[in-house]
C-alpha positions in Angstrom: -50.9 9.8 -35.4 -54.1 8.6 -36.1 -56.0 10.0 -33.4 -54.4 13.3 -34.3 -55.5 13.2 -38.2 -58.7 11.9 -36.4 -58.9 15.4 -34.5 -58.2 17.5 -37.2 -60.8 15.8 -39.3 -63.5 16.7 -36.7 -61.7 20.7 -35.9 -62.3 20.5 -39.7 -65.8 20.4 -39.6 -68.5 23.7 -40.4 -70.9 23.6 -37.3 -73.6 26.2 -36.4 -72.3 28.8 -33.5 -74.1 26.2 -30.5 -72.0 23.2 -32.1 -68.6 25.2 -32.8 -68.7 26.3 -28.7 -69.6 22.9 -27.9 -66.6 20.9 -29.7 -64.2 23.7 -28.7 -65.5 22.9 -24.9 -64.6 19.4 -25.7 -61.2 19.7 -27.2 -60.8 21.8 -23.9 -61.4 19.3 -22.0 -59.5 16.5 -23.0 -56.6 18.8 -23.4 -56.9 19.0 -19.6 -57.3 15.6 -18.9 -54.9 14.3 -21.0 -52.4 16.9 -19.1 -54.0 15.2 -15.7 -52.7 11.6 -17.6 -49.3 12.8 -17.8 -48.7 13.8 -14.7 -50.2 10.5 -13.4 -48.1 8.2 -15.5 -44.6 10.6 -14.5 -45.5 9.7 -10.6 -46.2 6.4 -11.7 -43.0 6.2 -13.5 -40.9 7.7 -10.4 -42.8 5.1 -8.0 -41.8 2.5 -10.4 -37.7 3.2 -10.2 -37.8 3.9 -6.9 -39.6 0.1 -6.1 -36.9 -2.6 -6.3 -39.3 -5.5 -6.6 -41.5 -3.2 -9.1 -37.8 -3.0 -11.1 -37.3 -6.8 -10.6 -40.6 -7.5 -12.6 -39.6 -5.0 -15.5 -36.8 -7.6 -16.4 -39.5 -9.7 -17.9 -39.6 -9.2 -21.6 -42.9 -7.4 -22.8 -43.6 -6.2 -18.8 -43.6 -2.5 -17.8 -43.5 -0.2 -15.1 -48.0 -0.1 -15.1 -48.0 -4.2 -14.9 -44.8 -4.7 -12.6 -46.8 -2.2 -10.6 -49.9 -3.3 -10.3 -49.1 -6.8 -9.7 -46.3 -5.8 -7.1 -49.1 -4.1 -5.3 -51.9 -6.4 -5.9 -50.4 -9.4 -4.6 -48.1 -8.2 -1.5 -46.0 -10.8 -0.2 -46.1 -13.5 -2.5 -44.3 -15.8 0.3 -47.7 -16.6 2.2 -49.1 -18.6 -1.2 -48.0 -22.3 0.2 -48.7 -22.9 -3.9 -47.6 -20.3 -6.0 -48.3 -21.1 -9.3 -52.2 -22.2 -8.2 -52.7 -19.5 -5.8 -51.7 -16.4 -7.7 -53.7 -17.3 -10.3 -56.8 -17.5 -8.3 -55.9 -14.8 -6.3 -56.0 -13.2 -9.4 -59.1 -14.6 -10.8 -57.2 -16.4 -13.8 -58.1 -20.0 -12.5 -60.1 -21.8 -14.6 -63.9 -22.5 -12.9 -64.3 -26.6 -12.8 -67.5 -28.0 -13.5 -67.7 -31.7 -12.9 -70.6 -34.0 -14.0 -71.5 -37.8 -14.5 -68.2 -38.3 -13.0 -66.4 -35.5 -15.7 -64.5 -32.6 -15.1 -64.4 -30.0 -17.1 -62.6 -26.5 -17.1 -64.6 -23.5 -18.4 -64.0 -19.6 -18.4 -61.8 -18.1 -15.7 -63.6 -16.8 -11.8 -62.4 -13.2 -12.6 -62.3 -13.0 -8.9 -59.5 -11.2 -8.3 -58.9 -7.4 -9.7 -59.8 -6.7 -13.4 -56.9 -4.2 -13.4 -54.0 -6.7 -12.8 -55.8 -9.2 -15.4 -56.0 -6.5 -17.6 -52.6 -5.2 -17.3 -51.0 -9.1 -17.2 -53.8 -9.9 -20.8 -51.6 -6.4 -22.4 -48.3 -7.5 -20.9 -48.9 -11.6 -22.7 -49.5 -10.3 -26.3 -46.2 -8.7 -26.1 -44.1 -11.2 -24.0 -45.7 -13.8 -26.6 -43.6 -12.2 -29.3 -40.2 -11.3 -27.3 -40.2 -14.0 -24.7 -39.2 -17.6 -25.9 -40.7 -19.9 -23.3 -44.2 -17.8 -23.8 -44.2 -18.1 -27.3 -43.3 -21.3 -28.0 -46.2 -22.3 -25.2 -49.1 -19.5 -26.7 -48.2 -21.1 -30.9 -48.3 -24.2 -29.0 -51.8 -23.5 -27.0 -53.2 -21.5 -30.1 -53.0 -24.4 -32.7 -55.7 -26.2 -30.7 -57.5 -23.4 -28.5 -59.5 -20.2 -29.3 -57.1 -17.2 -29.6 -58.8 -15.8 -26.3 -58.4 -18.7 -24.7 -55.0 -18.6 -25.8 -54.1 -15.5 -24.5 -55.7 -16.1 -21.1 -53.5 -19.1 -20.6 -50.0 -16.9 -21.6 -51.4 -14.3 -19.2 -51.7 -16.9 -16.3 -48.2 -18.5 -17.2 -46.7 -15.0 -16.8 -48.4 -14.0 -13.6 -46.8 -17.6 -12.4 -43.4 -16.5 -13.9 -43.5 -12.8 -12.3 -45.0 -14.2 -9.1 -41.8 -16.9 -8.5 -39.7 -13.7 -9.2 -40.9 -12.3 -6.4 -41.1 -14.9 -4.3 -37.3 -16.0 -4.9 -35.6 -12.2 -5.6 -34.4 -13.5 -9.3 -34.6 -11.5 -12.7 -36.2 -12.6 -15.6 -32.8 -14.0 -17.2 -32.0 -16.0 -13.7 -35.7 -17.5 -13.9 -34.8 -18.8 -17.9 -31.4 -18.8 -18.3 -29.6 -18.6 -21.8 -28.6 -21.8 -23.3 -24.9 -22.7 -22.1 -24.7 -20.5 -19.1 -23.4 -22.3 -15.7 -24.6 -20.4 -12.9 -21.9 -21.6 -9.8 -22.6 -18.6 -7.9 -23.5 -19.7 -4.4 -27.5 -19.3 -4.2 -29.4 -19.3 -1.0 -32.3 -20.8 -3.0 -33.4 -19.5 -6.6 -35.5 -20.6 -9.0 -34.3 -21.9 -12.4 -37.1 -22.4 -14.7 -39.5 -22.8 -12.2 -37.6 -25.3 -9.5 -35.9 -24.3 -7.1 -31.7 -24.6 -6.8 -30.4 -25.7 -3.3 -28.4 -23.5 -1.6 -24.6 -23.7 -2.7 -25.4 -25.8 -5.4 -24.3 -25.8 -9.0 -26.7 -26.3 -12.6 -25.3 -26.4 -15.9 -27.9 -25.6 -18.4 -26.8 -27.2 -22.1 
């Protein structure tokens, strides 16, 4: 709405004959590219229903079709990381860079080695799933009484690429991963993950 009231602001504007072609070549122009967005984001959309582990993701409150995607495709198989929770994170450049001195160590800003996209994509995906998502909220109020707020939000980011990642790895939904309070899974399991350890085959959990 804004960016519309925003354009009409600027159509609005008196400009000499040179400066009236020049913003109608503009407005031209983003009309086409934002018709060349569309299109993008409806083969997106149809890659994204059509990808089972891409749908798996999207069961994650506050994660869409763009994230589920990009980290679907940006990690691959998630089953050769011996250490899930550590790997994926460097993998995806979220892991903290150690510095260690006089016998110290000390964490500083993440290695942003992996790609900007996903970290992008996972830093939208945490603001949301801060808000919707229990577990991440209670753990970025937790982490943002004594941290910076960016610090803050890298962290959430991280604990949801670690969330999505086990997901993967162990073919559960969001709501399998966390369960609700008073559910008793005794479905026979080959081997899921409930909160983030794993249940044996054929065995039971009552969550209370």
């Amino acid at each position: 709405m804004k960016t519309a009231v925003f354009q009409a602001l600027i159509k609005s504007v008196e400009l000499d004959e040179a400066g009236e072609i020049g913003r109608t070549l503009l407005f031209e122009l983003l009309e086409r590219l934002n018709e060349q967005i569309a299109k993008l984001e409806e083969w997106l959309k149809k890659k994204a229903a059509s990808d089972k582990p891409v749908q798996l993701l999207m069961t994650q409150k506050g994660v869409g079709y763009l994230t589920s995607l990009a980290t679907v495709h940006t990690l691959g198989d998630v089953s050769r990381f011996k250490n899930t929770a550590k790997q994926t994170a460097s993998f995806a450049g979220l892991d903290p860079l150690e510095r260690s001195s006089a016998g110290k160590t000390r964490f500083g800003r993440i290695s942003k080695a992996g790609s900007p996209l996903l970290r992008y994509q996972l830093g939208q995906a945490a603001q949301i799933a801060s808000r919707l998502d229990l577990r991440l909220k209670s753990f970025h109020k937790r982490l943002g009484k004594k941290k910076p707020k960016a610090v803050a939000k890298t962290a959430t980011a991280r604990k949801l690429l670690v969330k999505l990642s086990i997901m993967l790895r162990d073919n559960i939904t969001a709501d399998e991963f966390d369960p609700s309070v008073g559910v008793a899974p005794t479905r026979p399991s080959r081997g899921r993950t409930v909160g983030n350890a794993r249940v044996a085959p054929g065995s039971e959990m009552t969550v209370l």
